[in-house]
C-alpha positions in Angstrom: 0.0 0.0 0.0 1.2 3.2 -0.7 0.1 7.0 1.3 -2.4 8.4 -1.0 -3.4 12.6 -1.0 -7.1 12.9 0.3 -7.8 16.3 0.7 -5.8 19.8 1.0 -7.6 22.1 3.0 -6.1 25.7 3.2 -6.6 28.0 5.8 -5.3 31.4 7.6 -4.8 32.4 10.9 -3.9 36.3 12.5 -2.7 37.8 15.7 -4.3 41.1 15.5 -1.5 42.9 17.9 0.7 40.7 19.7 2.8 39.5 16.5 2.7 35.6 17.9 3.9 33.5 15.0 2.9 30.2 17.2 -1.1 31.8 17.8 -1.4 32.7 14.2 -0.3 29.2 13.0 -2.2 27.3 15.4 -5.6 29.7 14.4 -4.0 29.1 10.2 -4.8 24.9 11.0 -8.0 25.2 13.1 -9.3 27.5 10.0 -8.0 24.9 7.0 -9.4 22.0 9.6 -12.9 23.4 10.4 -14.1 24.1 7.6 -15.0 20.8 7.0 -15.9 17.6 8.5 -13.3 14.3 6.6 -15.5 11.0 6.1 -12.8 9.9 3.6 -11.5 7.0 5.9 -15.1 6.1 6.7 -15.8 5.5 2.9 -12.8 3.7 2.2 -13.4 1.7 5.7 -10.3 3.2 7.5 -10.3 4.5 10.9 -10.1 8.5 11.4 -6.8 7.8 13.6 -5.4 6.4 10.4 -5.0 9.7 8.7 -1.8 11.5 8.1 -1.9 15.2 8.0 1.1 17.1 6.7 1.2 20.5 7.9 2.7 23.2 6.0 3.1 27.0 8.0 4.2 30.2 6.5 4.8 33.1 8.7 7.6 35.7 8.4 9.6 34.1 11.7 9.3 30.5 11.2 11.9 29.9 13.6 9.1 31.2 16.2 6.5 28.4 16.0 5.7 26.2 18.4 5.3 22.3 16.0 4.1 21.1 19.3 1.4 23.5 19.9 0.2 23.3 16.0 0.1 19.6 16.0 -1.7 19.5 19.3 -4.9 20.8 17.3 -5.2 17.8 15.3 -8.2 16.3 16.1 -7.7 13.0 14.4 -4.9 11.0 13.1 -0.7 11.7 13.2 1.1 14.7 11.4 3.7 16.7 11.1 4.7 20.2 10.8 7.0 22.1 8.7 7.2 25.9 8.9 8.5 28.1 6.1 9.0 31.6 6.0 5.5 33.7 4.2 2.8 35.1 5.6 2.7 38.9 6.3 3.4 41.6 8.6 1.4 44.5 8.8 3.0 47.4 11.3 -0.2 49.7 12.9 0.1 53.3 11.7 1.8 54.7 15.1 4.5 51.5 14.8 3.2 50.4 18.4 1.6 47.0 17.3 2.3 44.3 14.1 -0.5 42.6 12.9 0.9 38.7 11.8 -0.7 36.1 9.0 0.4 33.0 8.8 -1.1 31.1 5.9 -1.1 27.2 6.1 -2.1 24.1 4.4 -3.0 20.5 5.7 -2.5 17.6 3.4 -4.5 14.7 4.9 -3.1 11.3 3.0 -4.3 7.8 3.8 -2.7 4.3 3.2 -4.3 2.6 0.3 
C-alpha cells in the first residue's frame, strides 16, 4: 500500500497585535481544519486515527513556531509540521503593534 493525497484544505490564521507567530499558526490549521468535516477514511473503511496530515506554515519568523502547539490541534490522526518563512506583517500606523498572517495548508493522505 502506498500514502495516497485525500484532501488539502487551506486556511489562515492572524494575531491582530501581539505579532505571535505560534497563535497565528495554530488559528492558520483550526481554520483549514474546520471548515469541514473528513468521512474519507469512513468510505474507504479506515479509521479517522489512520489519517496522516502534513502540515505546512508560512509566517515571516518561522523559527518562532511552536510544531508542538500546532500539531496539538489535530483532532484525528498523526502529522507533522514544517514551517517556512511567508505570511505577512502589517506594522499599525503609530508602529506600536504588528499585525501577523500566517497562511497554512493541511495535506491529509491515507494508506491505500
Amino acid at each position: 500500500m502506498a500514502l495516497q493525497r485525500m484532501a488539502l484544505e487551506i486556511g489562515m490564521g492572524t494575531d491582530i497585535r501581539g505579532a505571535d507567530s505560534t497563535k497565528a499558526a495554530v488559528r492558520a490549521l483550526r481554520d483549514a481544519l474546520w471548515h469541514n468535516a473528513l468521512t474519507i477514511g469512513v468510505a474507504v473503511d479506515q479509521p479517522v486515527d489512520a489519517m496522516r496530515v502534513e502540515v505546512l506554515i508560512g509566517v515571516p519568523r518561522p523559527d518562532q513556531v511552536d510544531k508542538d502547539q500546532v500539531l496539538a490541534i489535530l483532532p484525528h490522526g498523526t502529522g507533522t509540521v514544517t514551517v517556512v518563512e511567508g505570511g505577512l506583517e502589517i506594522p499599525s500606523d503609530d508602529g506600536t503593534t504588528t499585525t501577523l498572517i500566517a497562511n497554512c495548508c493541511a495535506i491529509v493522505r491515507l494508506d491505500l
